[in-house]
N, C-alpha and C positions, 0 to 999 in steps of 0.2 A: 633819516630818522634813527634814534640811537636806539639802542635796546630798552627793552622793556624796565621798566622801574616802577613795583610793588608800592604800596605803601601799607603799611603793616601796625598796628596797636596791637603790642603786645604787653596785656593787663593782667591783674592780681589776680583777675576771678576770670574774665575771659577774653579771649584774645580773636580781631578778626583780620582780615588783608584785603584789600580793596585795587583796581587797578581804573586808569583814564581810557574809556572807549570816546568814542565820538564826541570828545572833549567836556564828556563828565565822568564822574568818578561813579565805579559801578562796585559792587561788593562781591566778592567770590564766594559763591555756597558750595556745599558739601551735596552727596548724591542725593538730603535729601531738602536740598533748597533751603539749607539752614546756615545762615552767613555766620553763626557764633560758633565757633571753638573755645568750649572750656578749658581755661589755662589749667589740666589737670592729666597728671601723666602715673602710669599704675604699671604693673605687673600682676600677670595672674599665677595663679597658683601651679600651674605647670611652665612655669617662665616667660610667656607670652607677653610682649607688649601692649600698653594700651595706652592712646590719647588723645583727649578730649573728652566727649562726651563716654564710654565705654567705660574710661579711668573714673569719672566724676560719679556713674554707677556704681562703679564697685566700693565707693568711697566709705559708704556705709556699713557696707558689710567687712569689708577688710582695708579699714584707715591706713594700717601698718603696711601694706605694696600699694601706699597710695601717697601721692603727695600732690598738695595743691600750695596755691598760693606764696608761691618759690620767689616769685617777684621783690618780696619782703629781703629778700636773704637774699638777693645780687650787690654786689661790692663789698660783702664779706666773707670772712672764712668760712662759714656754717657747714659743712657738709651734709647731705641726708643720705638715705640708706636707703636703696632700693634693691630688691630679692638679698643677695648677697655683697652688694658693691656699693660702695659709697663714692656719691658724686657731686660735685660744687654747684651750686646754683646757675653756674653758665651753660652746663650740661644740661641739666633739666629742662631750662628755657631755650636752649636749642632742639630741643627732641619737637618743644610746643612749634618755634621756628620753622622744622622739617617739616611738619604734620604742614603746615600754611602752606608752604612752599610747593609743595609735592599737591598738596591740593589747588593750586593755583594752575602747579602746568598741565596737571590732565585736563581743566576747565579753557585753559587757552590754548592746548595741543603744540606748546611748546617750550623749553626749559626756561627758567626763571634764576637769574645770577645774582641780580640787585634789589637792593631795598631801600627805604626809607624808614626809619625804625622811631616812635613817639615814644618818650619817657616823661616822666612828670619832670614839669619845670623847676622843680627843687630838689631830682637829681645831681649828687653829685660829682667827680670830675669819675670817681673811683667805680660810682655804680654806670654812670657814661658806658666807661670804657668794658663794663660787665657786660655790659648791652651789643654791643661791638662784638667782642670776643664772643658771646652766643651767637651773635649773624656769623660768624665768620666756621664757627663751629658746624653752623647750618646748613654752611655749603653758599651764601648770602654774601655779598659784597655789600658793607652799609654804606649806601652812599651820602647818608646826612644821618644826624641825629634829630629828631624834631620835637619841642617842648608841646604835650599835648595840648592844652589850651591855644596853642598856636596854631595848630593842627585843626582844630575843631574851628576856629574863626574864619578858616579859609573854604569853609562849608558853604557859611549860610551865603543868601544873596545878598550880600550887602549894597547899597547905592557906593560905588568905588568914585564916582565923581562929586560926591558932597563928603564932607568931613563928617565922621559917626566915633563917637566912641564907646568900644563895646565892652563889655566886661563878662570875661568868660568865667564860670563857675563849673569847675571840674572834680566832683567827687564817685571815685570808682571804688573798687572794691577795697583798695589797699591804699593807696593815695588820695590825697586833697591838691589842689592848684587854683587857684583864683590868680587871672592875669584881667590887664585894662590893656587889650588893642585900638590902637590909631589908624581907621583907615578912608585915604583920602587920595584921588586921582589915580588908584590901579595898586596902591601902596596899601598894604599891611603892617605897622608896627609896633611893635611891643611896648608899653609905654611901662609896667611896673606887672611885677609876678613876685604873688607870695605861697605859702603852699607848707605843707604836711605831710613827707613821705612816708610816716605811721597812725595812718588817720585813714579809714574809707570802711565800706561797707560790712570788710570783716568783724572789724569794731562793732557796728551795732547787733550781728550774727553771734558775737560772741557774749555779747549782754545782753540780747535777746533768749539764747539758750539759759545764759544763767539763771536766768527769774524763771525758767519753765524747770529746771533742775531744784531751786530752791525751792519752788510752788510743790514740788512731788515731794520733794524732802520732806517740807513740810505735813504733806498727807501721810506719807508712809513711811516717816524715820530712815530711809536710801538715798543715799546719794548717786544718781546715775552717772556720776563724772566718772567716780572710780575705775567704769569699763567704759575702754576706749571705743568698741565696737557699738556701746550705748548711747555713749556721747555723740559718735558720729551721729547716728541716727536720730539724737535731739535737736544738733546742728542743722542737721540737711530739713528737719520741720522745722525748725523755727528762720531757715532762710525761704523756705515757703511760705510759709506764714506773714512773712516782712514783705513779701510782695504783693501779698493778698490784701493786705493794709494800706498798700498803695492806693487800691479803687476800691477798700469797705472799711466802714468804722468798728469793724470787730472781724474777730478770725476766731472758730474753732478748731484748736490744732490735736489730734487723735494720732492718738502711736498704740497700736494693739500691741501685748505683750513684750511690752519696754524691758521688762522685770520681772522675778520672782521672789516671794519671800515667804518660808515656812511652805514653803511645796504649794503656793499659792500664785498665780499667775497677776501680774499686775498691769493696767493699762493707761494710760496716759490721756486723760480728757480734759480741758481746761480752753477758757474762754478768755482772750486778750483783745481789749481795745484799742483804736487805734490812739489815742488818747493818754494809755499808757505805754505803750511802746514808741511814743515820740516824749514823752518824760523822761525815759529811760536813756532816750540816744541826747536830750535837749541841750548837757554841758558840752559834748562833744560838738554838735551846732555851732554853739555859741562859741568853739573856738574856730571852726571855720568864717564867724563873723570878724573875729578879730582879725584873721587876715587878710577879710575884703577891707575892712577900715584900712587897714597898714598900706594896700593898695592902692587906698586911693590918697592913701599920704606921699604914696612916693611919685604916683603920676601928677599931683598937686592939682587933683579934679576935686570938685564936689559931689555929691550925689548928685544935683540938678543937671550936671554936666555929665551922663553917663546916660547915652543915647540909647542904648541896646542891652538887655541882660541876656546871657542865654545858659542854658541848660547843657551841662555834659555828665556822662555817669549816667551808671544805672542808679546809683544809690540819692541822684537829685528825683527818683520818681516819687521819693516821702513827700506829701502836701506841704509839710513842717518846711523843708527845704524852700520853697518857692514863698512861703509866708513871711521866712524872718527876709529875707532877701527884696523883697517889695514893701516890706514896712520899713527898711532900713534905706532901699534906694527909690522908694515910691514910683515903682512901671513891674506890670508884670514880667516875668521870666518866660523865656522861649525855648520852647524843646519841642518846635515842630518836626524839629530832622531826631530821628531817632538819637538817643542820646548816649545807646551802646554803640552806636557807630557812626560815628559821625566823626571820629579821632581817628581809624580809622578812612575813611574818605579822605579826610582834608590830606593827611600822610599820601596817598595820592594824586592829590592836587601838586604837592610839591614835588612828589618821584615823577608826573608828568609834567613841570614848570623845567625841571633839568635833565629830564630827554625832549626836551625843546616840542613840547604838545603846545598849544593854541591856548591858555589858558591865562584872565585876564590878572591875579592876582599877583603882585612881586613881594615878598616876604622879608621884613626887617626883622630880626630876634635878636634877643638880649640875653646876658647874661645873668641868671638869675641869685649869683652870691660875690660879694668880692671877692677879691684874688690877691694876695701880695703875701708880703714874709715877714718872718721872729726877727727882732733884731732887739738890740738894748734900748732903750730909752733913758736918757742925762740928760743933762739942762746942756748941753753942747752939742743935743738935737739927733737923730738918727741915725746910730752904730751899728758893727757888729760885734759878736762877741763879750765873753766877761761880764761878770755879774747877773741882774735879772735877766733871763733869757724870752722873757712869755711876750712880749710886748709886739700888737700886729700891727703892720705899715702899709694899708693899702695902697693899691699898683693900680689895679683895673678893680672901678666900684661897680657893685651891682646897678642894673638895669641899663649898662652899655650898649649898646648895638655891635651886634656880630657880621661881621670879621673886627677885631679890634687888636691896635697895639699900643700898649704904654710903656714907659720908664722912669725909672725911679734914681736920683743921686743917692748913697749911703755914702758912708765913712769907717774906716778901720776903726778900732778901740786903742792899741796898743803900737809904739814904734816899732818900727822893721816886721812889721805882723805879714808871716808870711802864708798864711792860710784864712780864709775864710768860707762859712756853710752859709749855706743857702739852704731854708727850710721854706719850702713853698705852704700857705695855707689859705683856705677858703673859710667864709664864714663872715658876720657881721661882727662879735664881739673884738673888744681892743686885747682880750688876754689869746693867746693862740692856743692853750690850754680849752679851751671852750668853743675854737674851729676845728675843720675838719683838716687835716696835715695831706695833702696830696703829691707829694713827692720833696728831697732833697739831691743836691750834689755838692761837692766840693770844688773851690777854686784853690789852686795850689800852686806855688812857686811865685807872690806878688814880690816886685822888690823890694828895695831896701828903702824904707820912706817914714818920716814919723807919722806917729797918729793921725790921722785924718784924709788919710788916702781915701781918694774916690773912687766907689766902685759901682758903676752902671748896671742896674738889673732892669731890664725887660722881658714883656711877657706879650705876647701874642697869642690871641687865642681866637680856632677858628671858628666855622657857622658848626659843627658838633661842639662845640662847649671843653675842646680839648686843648690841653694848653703846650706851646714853645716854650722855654726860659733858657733868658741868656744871662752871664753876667760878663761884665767887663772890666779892666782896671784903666783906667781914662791915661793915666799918666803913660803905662806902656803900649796898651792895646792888648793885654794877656785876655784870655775868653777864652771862658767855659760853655756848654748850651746843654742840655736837654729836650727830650720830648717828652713832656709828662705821662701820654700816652703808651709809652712805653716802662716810663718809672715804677706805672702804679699797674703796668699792665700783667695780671695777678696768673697768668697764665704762659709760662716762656716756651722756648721752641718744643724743646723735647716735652713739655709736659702738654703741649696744644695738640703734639702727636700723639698723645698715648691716648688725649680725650675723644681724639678723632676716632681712632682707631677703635675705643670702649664703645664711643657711641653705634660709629660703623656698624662692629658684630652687636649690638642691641637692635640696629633696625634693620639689619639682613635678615630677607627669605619673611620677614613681616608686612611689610610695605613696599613694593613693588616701585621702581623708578620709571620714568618715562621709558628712558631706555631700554629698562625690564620688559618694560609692557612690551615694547614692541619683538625681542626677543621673543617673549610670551606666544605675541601672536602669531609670530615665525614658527613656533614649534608647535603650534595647537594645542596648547597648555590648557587644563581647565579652569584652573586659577581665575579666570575673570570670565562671566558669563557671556556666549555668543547670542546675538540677536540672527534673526533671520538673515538680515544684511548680512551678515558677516560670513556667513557661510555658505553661501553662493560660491559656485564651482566657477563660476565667468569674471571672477575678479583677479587680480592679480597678485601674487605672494609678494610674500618681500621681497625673498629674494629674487625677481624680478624685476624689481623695482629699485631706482637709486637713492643718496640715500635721502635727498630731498622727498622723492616719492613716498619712502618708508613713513616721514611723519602725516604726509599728508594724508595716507590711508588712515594709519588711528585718527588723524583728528579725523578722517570722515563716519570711520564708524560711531567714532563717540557724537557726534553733530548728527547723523542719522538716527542712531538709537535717544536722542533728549527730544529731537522732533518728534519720533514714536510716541513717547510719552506725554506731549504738549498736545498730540492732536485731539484728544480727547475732550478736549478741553476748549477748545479752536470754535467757531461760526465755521458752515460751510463754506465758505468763501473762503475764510483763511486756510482750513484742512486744504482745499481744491490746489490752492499756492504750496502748502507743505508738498505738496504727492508731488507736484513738476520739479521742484527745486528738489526733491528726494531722486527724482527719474532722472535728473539732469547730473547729480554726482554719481549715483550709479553706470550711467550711460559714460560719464569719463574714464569712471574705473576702469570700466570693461575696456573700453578702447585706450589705458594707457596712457591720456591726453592729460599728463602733471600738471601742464599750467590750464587748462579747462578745470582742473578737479579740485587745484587753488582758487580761480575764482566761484566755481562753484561753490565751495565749503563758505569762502568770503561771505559772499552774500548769504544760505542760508544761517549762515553766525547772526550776519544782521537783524534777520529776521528774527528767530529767536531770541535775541537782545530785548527786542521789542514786544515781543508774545511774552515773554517771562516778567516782562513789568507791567503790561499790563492785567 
C-alpha cells in the first residue's frame, strides 16, 4: 500500500481534510471534534500566531492582524500584511495547509507528505498552480489537483451501474461551480462546468452588513463602515445572522455598544426577514442560474434529463438556493451529506483511488476553459505575427476530458520570418484581450522559407489542469516546448526559499511537529499535557525505544487519552472493552512488545473509529 494521501478543501471561509479508513472517507477533527477549520490566519499582539478558529476570534476585534478569505487573491500579485511582513497569498494558504496538515498527523500518529487539493472548477491555470505552490510551501506534495464539484459527486451513493446524471451545485464562501456529472458502470464524468470564482457567500455577507450599516445610518446619521474594527463586528453579525435565516423567517441581530455619538453610547437592534435578505442576495442567484442554464447547454441535457441535483457550500443552506434550482430543474436538491464537507471527502475518495484503496469510483474531469493562442487572422486563415494581434485559436476546447493532447497547424505571416511567439491563453472569447494569458515563449532561428511556413503547436494538459506547450517547425523539425507550470509559476527557486524559510520562523516554537512532540515527550516538556498514562514509571522512554517504537508510543498515548475521553460516554459493555484494549497496550508498553503495541493501538483506533460515529 502506498502512502497515505489526504484529501483536503481548501475554501474561502473554511477549509477541512478528510482521509479513506476502511474504505470510506472519514473527516479529521481538531481536539475538540470539530472537522472545520476556518480559512483564517491572525497574529496577536505580542506576535503570536493564530489559525483557524483563534484567528477568526480575533477577527473582530483586530481585522488589521487578521486576514481571511486569501483564497480570492491566489493567482495574483496582492500581497497582505501581517504584524510587520507582507506576504502572497500562497503563504497565507499554506500556513491554512500546515494547520491541516499537522492536525492530521497527530490524529493518525503518523507524518502526512501528500495531498489531493479541490479548487473550483473555474480556476484558472495561474490560480492552479497557486494552489500547488501553497502545498508545496506546506510541506504537501499535490498529488492531483481536483475540480470541487467533482470532488463532492464522488460522495454521494450513486447507483454506479445505471446511468445518473447528476448536477452538482457548488456555492461556498468565495466561489460558485455548477458541474453536470455522468456516472455510469464505476465511471464518473464530467460532462459540462460553469462557475464564478467571485461570486459565494462573502458576497451576500458583504450586502448583508450593508443594509444593517445603512439601516443605523439611517437611525443615527453614522456610518459604522468608517471603523474597521466596527465594521468587522457588523460583518461577523450579519454572517450570524445569514445562518440564522437558514432555519427562521426572521433574525434579530443585537450589537451592544457598536457606537458613540455626542458622549452617547449607541446600540444596534434591528429585525431582518428572511424574505429580505434573499431579495437582497436574489440578482446574484440569478447569476448562478445562468450558469446552470449554460451547463446544461454544454452537456446538451435537458432539465428532464438531470437525474440527481445535489447540494454543496455552506452558502446552498439559503432555502432561496434549493427553490430557484427545483423550479428551474423540477426534483428537489440534495444535501443529505453535509455540504461543508463533502468536497472535502470526495478529495479523499480520489487521494485513496491513487494510493490504490478499494474504492469503487474511477474519475473522468475536464477541462473547464479552453486553451490555445493569439495569432492574426486574414482571409488566408491562421497566422502568426503582424497586424491585429488579439485574435484566439482554439487548441483544447473546454469540457475535454483529462489527460488530453491536441494540435494545431498555424502559418508564418512574413517570408524568411525567423521568429515567431507563442502566447498561450485561456478563456472562451474570440478577442485574447478578454482571456486570461497563461504563459508565452519564443521559437527562434525558423529557416528561410516564404510566408506560409508551418508551424505545429501542441498542448497537453494533464489531470491537474496544468499545461505542456510545444511548438514545431514541420518543415525542419526545429522545437521549442514549455511547461506552463513553470511559466506562470509565480514563485522561483530562491524566492520559494525565502517563503519557506519566513514561514518556517512564523510557525516555530508555536506549533509543535510530530517530531517535536515526540522530542517533547523525551525531555518531559510541559508543553502538552500528561494523562495519567503517560506518566507511569513502568513504561518505556524513548530513548529506549527505536525509532519505529518512538512513534508508536505517542500514538499510544494519544489513542489512550481520546479513549479516556470517549468512555464516558460508552454503555458498559463498550467502557468494559475500552479498559481491556487500554490494559492490552499498556501491558505492551511495559513489556517492550513494538509489534504487540502496533497491533494493539490498531485495533483500539478501530474501535474508536466507531464509538466517535456513533
Amino acid at each position: 500500500m502506498s502512502d497515505t494521501i489526504v484529501g483536503i478543501d481548501l475554501g474561502t471561509t473554511n477549509s477541512e481534510i478528510a482521509v479513506i479508513e476502511r474504505g470510506k472517507p472519514v473527516l479529521i477533527t481538531d481536539e475538540n471534534d470539530d472537522p472545520i477549520l476556518p480559512s483564517c490566519v491572525g497574529i496577536t499582539e505580542d506576535g503570536k500566531l493564530l489559525i483557524g478558529r483563534p484567528a477568526l476570534n480575533q477577527y473582530a476585534l483586530a481585522p488589521e492582524r487578521t486576514i481571511r478569505s486569501i483564497k480570492r487573491k491566489m493567482g495574483t500579485d496582492q500581497k497582505v500584511k501581517l504584524g510587520d511582513t507582507e506576504y502572497r497569498p500562497e503563504e497565507i494558504s499554506a500556513l491554512i495547509l500546515r494547520g491541516l496538515k499537522e492536525r492530521a498527523e497527530r490524529k493518525l500518529g503518523k507524518m502526512v507528505s501528500k495531498a489531493v487539493i479541490t479548487v473550483p472548477a473555474y480556476f484558472n491555470d495561474t490560480q492552479r498552480q497557486a494552489t500547488i505552490d501553497a502545498g508545496a510551501l506546506a510541506g504537501l506534495e499535490v498529488v492531483r489537483i481536483l475540480n470541487e464539484p467533482t470532488a463532492a459527486s464522488l460522495v454521494y451513493e450513486i447507483n454506479q451501474n445505471a446511468q445518473m446524471n447528476v448536477l452538482v451545485y457548488d456555492l461556498g464562501g468565495g466561489t460558485f461551480d455548477v458541474s453536470i456529472v455522468s456516472t455510469e458502470s464505476g465511471v464518473v464524468e464530467v460532462l459540462a462546468s460553469h462557475g464564478d470564482t467571485a461570486l459565494g457567500g462573502d458576497d451576500f455577507d458583504e450586502l448583508f452588513m450593508n443594509l444593517l450599516c445603512d439601516r443605523f445610518q439611517e437611525a443615527h446619521e453614522l456610518d459604522l463602515r468608517q471603523n474597521s474594527t466596527t465594521k468587522a463586528r457588523v460583518l461577523r453579525a450579519a454572517e450570524k445572522a445569514k445562518r440564522e435565516l437558514s432555519d427562521h423567517a426572521l433574525v434579530r441581530v443585537e450589537e451592544e455598544f457598536i457606537a458613540e455619538k455626542d458622549g452617547v453610547s449607541l446600540h444596534m437592534s434591528m429585525e431582518i426577514t428572511r424574505s429580505e435578505y434573499e431579495e437582497l442576495i436574489q440578482p446574484m442567484l440569478e447569476r448562478t442560474m445562468e450558469c446552470v442554464n449554460k451547463s446544461l447547454e454544454d452537456a446538451k441535457l435537458s432539465p428532464e434529463q438531470i437525474d440527481r441535483v445535489v447540494l454543496v457550500g455552506g452558502s446552498t443552506r439559503t432555502p432561496m438556493v434549493a427553490q430557484l434550482l427545483e423550479e428551474r430543474l423540477k426534483r428537489p436538491a440534495r444535501k443529505d451529506i453535509n455540504p461543508d464537507l463533502c468536497v472535502a471527502m470526495g478529495a479523499a475518495v480520489q487521494g485513496g483511488m491513487i494510493a490504490g484503496e478499494e474504492i469503487g469510483s474511477v474519475l473522468v474531469d475536464i477541462t473547464p476553459h479552453t486553451l490555445g493562442i493569439k495569432i492574426l487572422d486574414t482571409d488566408a486563415g491562421n497566422i502568426f505575427q503582424g497586424g491585429f494581434e488579439f485574435r484566439f485559436a482554439p487548441i483544447i476546447k473546454r469540457g475535454t476530458p483529462l489527460p488530453c493532447s491536441r494540435s494545431e497547424i498555424f502559418r508564418t505571416v512574413h517570408d524568411n520570418q525567423k521568429v515567431v511567439e507563442i502566447d498561450i491563453y485561456q478563456g472562451e472569447s474570440t478577442d485574447t484581450r478578454k482571456n486570461h494569458k497563461v504563459g508565452m515563449f519564443n521559437v527562434e532561428g525558423l529557416s528561410d522559407s516564404p510566408s506560409g511556413n508551418m508551424i505545429v503547436v501542441q498542448l497537453d494538459l494533464n489531470l491537474n489542469g496544468v499545461l505542456k506547450v510545444s511548438a514545431k517547425e514541420k518543415k525542419t523539425g526545429l522545437s521549442k516546448q514549455i511547461t506552463i507550470d513553470n511559466a506562470v509559476d509565480r514563485l522561483g527557486a530562491s524566492e520559494r526559499d525565502a517563503a519557506t524559510n519566513r514561514l518556517e520562523h512564523l510557525w516555530r516554537d508555536q506549533f509543535p511537529t510530530i517530531e517535536e512532540e515526540i522530542n517533547e515527550y523525551a525531555e518531559g516538556e510541559n508543553s502538552l499535557e500528561r494523562s495519567e498514562f503517560n506518566s507511569s514509571s513502568s513504561f518505556p522512554t524513548l530513548e529506549d525505544a527505536p525509532p519505529e517504537g518512538q512513534r508508536e508510543i505517542v500514538q499510544a498515548r494519544s489513542l489512550v487519552e481520546k479513549a479516556q475521553r470517549l468512555r464516558e460516554k460508552c454503555t458498559e459493555e463498550d467502557q468494559e472493552d475500552l479498559d481491556a484494549m487500554i490494559t492490552t497496550v499498556e501491558n505492551a508498553l511495559t513489556e517492550r512488545n513494538w509489534p504487540a503495541l502496533k497491533k494493539g493501538c490498531d485495533e483500539l483506533a478501530d474501535v474508536l473509529f466507531y464509538l466517535e460515529d456513533a
